[in-house]
C-alpha positions in Angstrom: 21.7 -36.7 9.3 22.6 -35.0 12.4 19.3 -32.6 13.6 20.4 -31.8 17.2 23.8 -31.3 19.3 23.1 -32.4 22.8 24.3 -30.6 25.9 25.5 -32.6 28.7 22.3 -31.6 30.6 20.0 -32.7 27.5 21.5 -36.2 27.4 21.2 -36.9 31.3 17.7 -36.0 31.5 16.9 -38.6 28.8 18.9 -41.2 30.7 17.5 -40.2 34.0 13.6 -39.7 33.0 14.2 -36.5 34.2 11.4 -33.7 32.9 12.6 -32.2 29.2 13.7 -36.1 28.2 11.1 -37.2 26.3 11.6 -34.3 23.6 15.1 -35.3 24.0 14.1 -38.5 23.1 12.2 -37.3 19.4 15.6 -36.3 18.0 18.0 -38.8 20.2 19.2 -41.2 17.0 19.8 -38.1 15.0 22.0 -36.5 17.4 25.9 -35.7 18.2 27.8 -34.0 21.1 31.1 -33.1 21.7 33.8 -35.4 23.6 33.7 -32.5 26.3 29.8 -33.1 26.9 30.4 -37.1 27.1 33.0 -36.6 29.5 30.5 -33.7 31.6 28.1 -37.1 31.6 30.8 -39.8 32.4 31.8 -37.3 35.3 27.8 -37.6 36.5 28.0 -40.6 37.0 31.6 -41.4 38.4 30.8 -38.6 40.6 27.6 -40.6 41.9 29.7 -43.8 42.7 29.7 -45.7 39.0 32.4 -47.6 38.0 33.9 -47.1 34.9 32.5 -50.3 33.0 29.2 -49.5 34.0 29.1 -46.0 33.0 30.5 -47.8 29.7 27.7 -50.3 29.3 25.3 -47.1 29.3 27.1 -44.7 27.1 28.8 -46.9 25.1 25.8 -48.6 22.7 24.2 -45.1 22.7 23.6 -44.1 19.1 24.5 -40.2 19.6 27.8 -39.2 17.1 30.7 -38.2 19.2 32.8 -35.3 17.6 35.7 -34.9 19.1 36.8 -31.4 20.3 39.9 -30.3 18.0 41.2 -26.5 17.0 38.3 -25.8 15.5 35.9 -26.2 18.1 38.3 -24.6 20.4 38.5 -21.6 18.8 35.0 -21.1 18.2 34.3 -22.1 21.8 36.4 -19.2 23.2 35.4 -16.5 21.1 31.8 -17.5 22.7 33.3 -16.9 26.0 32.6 -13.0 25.6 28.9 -13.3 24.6 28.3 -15.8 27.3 29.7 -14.6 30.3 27.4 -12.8 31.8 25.1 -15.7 31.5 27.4 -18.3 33.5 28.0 -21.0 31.0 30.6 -23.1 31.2 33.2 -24.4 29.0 31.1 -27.4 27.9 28.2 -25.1 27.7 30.1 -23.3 24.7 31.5 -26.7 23.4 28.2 -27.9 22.5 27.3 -24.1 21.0 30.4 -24.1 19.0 29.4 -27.6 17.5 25.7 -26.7 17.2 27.1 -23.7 14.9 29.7 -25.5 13.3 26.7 -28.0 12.0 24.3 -25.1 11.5 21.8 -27.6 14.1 19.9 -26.6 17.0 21.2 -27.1 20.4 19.2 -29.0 23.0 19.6 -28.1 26.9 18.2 -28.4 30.2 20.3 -25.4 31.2 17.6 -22.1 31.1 20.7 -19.3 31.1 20.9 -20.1 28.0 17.9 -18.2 26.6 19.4 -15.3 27.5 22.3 -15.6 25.2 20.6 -17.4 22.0 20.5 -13.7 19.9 23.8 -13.1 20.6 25.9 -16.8 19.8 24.0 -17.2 16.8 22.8 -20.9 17.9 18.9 -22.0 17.5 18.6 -23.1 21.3 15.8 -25.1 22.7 15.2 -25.2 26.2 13.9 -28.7 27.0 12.8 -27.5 30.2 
């Protein structure tokens, strides 16, 4: 059963032992993301010089459910674009808001603009950081 949706930021900090990823870590086997927060991660790390097979070997075994991103999630994800953009988040940002609603879950971040928006999208966000 799925307890969490994982930002892009949420999942990196686990990987990297970066500050927020142990509490990442207490819900990591019962979480998803969207296909447009792996590929924000998979861009991380292509960005920083992996190779494609490697970034696979890390990602790949992972035991996170991928949903991909279809109509649905599209239109939920731009009629967050109004309540969020004052606050800066991205497109991924409202992906992973748009599934966390979708599966009435909480969303897990690193990102803190978010708290500023958590009233108004209707999304339990926790702020690993």
């Amino acid at each position: 059963m799925i307890e969490a949706v994982l930002d892009a930021s949420a999942l990196l900090a686990l990987l990297l032992a970066e500050r927020g990823g142990d509490e990442v870590g207490t819900v990591f086997a019962n979480s998803a993301m969207t296909t447009v927060n792996l590929c924000e991660v998979v861009g991380h790390f292509a960005r920083n010089g992996a190779a494609e097979a490697d970034i696979r070997l890390v990602l790949d075994p992972l035991p996170i459910e991928r949903i991909p991103f279809d109509d649905d999630l599209a239109f939920a994800a731009g009629l967050l674009l109004p309540a969020t953009r004052k606050s800066g988040l991205s497109f991924g940002d409202r992906a992973c808001l748009a599934l966390a609603a979708r599966l009435n879950v909480r969303a897990l971040t690193a990102d803190r603009s978010w708290r500023s928006i958590a009233r108004s999208v209707g999304v339990d966000i926790h702020p690993i950081r």
